[in-house]
C-alpha positions as CSV (number, residue, x, y, z in Angstrom):
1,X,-25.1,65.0,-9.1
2,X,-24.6,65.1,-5.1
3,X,-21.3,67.3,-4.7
4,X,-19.7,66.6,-1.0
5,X,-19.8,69.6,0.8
6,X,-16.0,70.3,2.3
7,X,-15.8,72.6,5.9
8,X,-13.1,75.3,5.8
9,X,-10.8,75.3,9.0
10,X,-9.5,78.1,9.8
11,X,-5.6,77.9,11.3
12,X,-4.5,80.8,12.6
13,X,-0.7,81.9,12.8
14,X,1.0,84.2,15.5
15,X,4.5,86.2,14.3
16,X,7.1,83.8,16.2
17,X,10.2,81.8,14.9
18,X,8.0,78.7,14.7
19,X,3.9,79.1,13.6
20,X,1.5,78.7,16.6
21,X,-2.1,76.5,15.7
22,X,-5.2,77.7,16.8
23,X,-7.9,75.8,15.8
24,X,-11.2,76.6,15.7
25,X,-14.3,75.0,14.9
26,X,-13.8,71.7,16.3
27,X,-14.3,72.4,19.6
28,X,-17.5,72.6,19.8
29,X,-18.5,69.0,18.5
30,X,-16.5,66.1,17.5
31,X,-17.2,65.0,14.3
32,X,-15.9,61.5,12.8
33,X,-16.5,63.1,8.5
34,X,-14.0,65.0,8.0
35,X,-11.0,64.3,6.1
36,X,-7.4,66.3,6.8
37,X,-4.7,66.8,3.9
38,X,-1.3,68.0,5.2
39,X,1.9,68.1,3.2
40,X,5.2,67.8,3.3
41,X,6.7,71.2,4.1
42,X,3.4,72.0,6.7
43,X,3.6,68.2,8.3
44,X,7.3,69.4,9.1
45,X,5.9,72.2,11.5
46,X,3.4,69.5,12.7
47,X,6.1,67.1,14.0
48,X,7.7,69.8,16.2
49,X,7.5,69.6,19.8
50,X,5.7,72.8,20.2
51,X,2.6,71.4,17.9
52,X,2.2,67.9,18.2
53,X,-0.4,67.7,20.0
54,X,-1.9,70.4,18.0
55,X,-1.9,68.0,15.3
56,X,-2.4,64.6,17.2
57,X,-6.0,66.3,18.4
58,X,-6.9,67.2,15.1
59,X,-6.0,63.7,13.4
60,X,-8.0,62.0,16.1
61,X,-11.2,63.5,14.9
62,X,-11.0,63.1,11.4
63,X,-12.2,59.9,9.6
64,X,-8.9,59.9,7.4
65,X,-5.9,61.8,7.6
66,X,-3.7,61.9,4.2
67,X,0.4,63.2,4.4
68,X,1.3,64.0,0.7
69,X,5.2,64.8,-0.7
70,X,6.3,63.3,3.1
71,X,9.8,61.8,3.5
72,X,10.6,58.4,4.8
73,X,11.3,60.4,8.7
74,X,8.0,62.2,8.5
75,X,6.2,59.3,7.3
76,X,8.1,57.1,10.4
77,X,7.1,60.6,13.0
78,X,3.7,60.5,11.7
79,X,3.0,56.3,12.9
80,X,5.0,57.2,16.3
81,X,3.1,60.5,17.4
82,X,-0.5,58.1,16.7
83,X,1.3,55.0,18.1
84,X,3.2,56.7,21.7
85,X,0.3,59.9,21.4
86,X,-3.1,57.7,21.4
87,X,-1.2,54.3,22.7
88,X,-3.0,52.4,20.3
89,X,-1.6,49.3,17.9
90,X,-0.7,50.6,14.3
91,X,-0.2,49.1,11.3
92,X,2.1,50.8,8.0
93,X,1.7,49.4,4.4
94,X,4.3,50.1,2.0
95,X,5.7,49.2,-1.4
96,X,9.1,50.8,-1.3
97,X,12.5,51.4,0.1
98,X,10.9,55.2,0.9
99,X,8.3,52.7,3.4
100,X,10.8,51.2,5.3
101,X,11.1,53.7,8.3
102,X,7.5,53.6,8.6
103,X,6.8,49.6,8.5
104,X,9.5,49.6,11.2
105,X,8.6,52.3,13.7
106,X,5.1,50.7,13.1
107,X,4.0,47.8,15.9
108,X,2.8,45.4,12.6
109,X,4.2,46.4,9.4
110,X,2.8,45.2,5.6
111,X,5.1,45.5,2.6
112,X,4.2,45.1,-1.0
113,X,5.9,43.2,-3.3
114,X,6.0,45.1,-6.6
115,X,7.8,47.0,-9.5
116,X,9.6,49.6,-6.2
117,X,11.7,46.7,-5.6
118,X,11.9,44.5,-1.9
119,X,13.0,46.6,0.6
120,X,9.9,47.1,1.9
121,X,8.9,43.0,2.0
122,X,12.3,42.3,3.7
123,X,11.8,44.9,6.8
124,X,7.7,43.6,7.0
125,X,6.6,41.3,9.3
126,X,3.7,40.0,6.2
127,X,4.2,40.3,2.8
128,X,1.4,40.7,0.1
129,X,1.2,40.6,-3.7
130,X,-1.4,43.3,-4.1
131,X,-2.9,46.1,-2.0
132,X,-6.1,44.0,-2.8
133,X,-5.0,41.7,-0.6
134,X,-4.8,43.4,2.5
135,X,-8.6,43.6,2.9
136,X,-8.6,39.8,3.3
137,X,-5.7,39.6,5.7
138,X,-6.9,42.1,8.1
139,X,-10.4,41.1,7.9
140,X,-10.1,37.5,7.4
141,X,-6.8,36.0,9.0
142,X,-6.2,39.3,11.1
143,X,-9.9,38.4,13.1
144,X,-9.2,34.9,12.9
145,X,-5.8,35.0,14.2
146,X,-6.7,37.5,17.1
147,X,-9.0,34.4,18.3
148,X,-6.9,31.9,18.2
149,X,-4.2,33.0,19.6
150,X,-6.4,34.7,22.5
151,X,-8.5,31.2,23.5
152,X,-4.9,29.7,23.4
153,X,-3.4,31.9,25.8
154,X,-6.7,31.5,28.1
155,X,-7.0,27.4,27.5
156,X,-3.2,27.1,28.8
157,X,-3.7,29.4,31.8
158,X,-6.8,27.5,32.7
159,X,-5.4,23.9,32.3
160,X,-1.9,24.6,34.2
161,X,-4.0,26.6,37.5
162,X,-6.7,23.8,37.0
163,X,-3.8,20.9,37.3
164,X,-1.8,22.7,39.6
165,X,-4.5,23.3,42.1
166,X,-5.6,19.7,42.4
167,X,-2.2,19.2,43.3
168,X,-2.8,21.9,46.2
169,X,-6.1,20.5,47.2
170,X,-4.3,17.1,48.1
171,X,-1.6,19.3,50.4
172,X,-4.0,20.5,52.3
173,X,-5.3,16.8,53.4
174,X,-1.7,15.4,54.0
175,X,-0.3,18.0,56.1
176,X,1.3,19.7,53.2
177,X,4.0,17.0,52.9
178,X,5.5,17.7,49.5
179,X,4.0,13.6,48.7
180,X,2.3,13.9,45.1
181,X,-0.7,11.3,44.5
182,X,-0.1,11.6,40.9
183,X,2.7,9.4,39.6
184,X,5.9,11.3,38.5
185,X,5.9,10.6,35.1
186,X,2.3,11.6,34.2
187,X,2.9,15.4,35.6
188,X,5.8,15.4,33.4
189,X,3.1,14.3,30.3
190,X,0.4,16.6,31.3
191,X,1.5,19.3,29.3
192,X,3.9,17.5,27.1
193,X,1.1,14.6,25.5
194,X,-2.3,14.4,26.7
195,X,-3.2,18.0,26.4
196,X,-1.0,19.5,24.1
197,X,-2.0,18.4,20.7
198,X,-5.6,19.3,20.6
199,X,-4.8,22.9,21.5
200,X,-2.2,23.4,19.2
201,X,-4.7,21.8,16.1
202,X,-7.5,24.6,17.4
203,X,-4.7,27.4,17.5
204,X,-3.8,26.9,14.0
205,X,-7.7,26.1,12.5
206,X,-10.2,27.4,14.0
207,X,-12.1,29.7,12.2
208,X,-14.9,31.4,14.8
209,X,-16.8,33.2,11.9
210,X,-16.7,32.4,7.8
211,X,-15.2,33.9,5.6
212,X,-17.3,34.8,3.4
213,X,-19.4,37.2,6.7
214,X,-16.1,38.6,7.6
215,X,-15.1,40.1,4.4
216,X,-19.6,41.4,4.5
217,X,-19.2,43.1,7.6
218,X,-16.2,45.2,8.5
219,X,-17.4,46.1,11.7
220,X,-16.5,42.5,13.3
221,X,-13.1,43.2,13.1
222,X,-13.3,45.4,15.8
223,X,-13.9,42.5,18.3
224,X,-10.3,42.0,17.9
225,X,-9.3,45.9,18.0
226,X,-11.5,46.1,21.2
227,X,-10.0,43.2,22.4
228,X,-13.4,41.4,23.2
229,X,-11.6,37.9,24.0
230,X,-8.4,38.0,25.4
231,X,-9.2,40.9,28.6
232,X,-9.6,40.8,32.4
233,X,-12.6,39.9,32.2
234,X,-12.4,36.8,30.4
235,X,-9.2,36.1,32.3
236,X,-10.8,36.2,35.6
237,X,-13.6,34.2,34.4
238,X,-11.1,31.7,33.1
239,X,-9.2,31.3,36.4
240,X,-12.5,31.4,38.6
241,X,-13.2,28.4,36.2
242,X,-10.4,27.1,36.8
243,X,-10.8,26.8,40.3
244,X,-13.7,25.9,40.4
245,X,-12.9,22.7,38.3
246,X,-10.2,21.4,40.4
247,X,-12.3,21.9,43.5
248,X,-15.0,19.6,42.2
249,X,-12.0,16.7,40.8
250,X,-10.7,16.4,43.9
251,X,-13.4,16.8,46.5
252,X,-15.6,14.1,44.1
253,X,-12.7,11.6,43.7
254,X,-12.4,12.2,47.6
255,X,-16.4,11.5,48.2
256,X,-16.0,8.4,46.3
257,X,-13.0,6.6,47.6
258,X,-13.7,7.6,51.1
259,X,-13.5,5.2,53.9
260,X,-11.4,2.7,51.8
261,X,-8.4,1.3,51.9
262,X,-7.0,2.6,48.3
263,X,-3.8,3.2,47.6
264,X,-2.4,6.6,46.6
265,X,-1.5,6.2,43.2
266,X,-5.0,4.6,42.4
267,X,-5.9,8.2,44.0
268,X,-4.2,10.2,41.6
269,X,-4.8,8.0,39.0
270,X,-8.5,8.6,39.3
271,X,-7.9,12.8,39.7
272,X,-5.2,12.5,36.7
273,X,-7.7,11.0,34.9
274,X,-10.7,13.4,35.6
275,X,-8.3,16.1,34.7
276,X,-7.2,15.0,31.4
277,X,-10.7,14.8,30.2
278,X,-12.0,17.8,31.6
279,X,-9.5,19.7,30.1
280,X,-10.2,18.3,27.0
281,X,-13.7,18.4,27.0
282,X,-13.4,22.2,27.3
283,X,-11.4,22.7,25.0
284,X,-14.3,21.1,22.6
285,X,-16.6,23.9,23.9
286,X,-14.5,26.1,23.0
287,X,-13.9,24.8,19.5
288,X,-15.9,26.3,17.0
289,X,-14.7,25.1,13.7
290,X,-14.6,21.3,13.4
291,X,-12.7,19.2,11.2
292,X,-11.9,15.5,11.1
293,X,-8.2,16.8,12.5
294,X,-9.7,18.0,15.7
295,X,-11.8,15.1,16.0
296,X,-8.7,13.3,15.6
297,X,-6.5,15.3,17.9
298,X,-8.7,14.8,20.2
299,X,-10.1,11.2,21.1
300,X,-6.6,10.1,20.2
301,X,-5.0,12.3,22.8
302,X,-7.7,9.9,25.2
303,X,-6.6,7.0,23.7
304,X,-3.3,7.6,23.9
305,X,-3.8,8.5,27.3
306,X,-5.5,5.7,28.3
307,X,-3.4,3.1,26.6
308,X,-0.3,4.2,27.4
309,X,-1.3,4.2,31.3
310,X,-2.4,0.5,30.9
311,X,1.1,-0.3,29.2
312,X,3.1,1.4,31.6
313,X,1.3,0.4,34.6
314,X,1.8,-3.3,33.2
315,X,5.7,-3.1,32.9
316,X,6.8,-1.1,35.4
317,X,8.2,-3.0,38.4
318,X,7.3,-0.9,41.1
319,X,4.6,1.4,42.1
320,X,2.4,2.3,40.2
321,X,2.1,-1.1,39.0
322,X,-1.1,-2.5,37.5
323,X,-2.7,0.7,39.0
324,X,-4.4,1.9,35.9
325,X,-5.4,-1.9,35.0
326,X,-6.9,-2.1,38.7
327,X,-8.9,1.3,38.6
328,X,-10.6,0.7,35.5
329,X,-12.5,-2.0,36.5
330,X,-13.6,-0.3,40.4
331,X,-16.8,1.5,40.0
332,X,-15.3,4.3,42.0
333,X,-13.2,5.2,39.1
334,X,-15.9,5.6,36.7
335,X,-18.4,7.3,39.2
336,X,-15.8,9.2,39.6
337,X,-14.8,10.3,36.5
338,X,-18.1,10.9,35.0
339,X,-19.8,12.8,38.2
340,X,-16.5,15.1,38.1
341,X,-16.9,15.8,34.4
342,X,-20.3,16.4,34.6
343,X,-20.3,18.6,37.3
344,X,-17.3,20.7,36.4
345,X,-18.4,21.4,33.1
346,X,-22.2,22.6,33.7
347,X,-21.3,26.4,34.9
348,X,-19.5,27.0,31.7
349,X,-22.2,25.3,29.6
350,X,-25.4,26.9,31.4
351,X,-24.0,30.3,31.3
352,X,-22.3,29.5,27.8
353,X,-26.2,28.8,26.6
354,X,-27.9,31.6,28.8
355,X,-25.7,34.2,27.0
356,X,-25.6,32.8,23.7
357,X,-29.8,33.1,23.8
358,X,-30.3,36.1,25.7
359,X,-27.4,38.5,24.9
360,X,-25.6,37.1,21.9
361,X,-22.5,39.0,21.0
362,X,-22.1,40.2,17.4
363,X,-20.2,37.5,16.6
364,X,-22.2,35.0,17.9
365,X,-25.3,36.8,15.6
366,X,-22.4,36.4,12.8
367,X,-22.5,32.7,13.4
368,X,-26.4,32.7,13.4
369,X,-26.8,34.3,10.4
370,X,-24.0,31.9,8.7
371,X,-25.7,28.8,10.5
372,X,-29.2,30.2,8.3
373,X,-27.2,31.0,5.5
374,X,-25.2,27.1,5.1
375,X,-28.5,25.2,6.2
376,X,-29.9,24.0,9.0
377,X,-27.7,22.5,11.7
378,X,-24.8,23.8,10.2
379,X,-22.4,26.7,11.9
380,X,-19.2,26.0,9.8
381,X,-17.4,28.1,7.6
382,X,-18.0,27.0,4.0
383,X,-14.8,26.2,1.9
């Protein structure tokens, strides 16, 4: 059979208290096949200040680097030179109390619960069963976590600028008075009701690829280690968007109740209103994964919203009272509602569906090749 050919480096050692490393043969080329085997007594040389580097360098070119007969301190050194030497995000597995330093001094830490005992589980930040496992959490729930938790970080920036810059927009047209057109109370539930369920269902669910494609192709778990959602990019993008939104609630609801004589809480009633659903409309863009909980979260944040205006417009004895009750049956309100929805929401559609066709990302070909896979019409992961 086909015997793997192995390249001899040659390390070269001056007469001086502590060895000197000269490498050669790996500067002329980096190469990503090669594999470097360093034990204990040598990786105790290694971790010195004089050759750190030495060895950092050498690591970074080889496709796996294995430390044999190491104790727990080398085994710790070894994950901070890679972790403080190449600032990159490591991860240690271990199964035992000689793992410990390691998990710790690593930024994510795995331990193994087995026969070595549970020191390792206790100082972890996940624990696993079996070493099988881990292929599953880092592919799987490590790619699916990364999402989530980056569209949640971008959806809450977006919806507190977005909400906080209609409130500007209305300063500059009243002499920047401090005077709020949105009623009190519904600031205080922004955050706290009508838009915080939804995102919180889609933080903990969504699933942007299937399972079944992530564990197929490694390679898509580097749109996580690349950081392909949550970067400057995407967060300029997000607060252009952002801006861009509130300028259109405001200046519409201000086309279609001007030269009127309506009140200012019927104002803001008509911009809170706008906001609420355009907030939550795209979040459902954003959603990839739907269940009957999102659906739910949802149109019965709406509701909610909407009834509990009508009911606390009706028994509230001063302003705004029967303001919701009042708006909802003006033509204004509705015009302007739907014209600021639409409107706000095309850019991020229209550029959403331009990329999507012309430069899909590999994850988006993921979903494509899933969507063939399940059936036609069908982009959700299969249980």
């Amino acid at each position: 059979g086909h015997r793997p050919q192995f390249q001899e480096w040659k390390i070269h050692w001056k007469l001086r208290p502590m060895p000197m490393v000269v490498i050669s043969g790996l500067e002329q080329k980096e190469s990503r096949h090669h594999a470097l085997v360093v034990d204990g007594l040598t990786l105790r040389f290694f971790l010195e200040d004089d050759f750190r580097l030495d060895f950092l360098r050498i690591a970074a070119r080889c496709r796996s680097v294995i430390c044999c007969r190491t104790t727990p301190l080398q085994k710790a050194g070894v994950v901070q030179l890679v972790r403080d030497g190449l600032r990159v995000m490591t991860l240690a597995v271990g199964d035992g109390a000689n793992d410990v330093s390691m998990i710790q001094m690593a930024n994510m830490g795995i331990g193994i619960a087995g026969v070595e005992g549970m020191q390792a589980v206790m100082a972890s930040d996940f624990a696993i069963g079996r070493f099988y496992f881990l292929l599953k959490l880092l592919l799987v729930h490590g790619h699916w976590c990364y999402d989530r938790i980056s569209r949640m970080i971008l959806y809450f920036y977006y919806k507190n600028a977005m909400f906080v810059l209609l409130i500007f927009w209305y300063q500059i047209y009243n002499g920047f008075s401090g005077s709020v057109a949105i009623e009190q109370l519904y600031l205080f539930l922004f955050n706290l009701v009508w838009t915080s369920v939804p995102i919180c269902v889609t933080a903990i669910a969504d699933q942007n690829i299937p399972k079944e494609v992530l564990c197929n192709n490694p390679e898509l778990y580097a749109h996580g280690r690349l950081d392909k959602v949550y970067n400057k990019k995407h967060f300029v993008l997000t607060m252009l968007d952002a801006f861009w939104q509130s300028l259109v609630v405001y200046f519409v609801c201000h086309w279609a109740y001007s030269d009127s004589d309506v009140g200012i809480f019927e104002y803001g009633t008509t911009m809170n209103t706008a906001c609420v659903l355009i907030v939550s409309l795209h979040l459902a863009i954003e959603t990839q994964y739907w269940t009957w909980i999102h659906h739910l979260a949802l149109w019965a944040s709406l509701a909610v919203y909407l009834l509990f205006g009508v009911a606390y417009n009706a028994i509230c004895c001063f302003p705004p009272y029967w303001t919701m009750e009042h708006a909802l049956g003006t033509v204004q309100f509705w015009a302007a509602v739907f014209l600021a929805t639409v409107i706000a929401l095309f850019p991020r559609v229209f550029f959403r569906s331009v990329k999507n066709t012309l430069r899909p990302s590999i994850t988006q070909r993921a979903r494509q090749t899933a969507s063939k896979e399940n059936g036609p019409g069908s982009c959700l992961p299969r249980r």
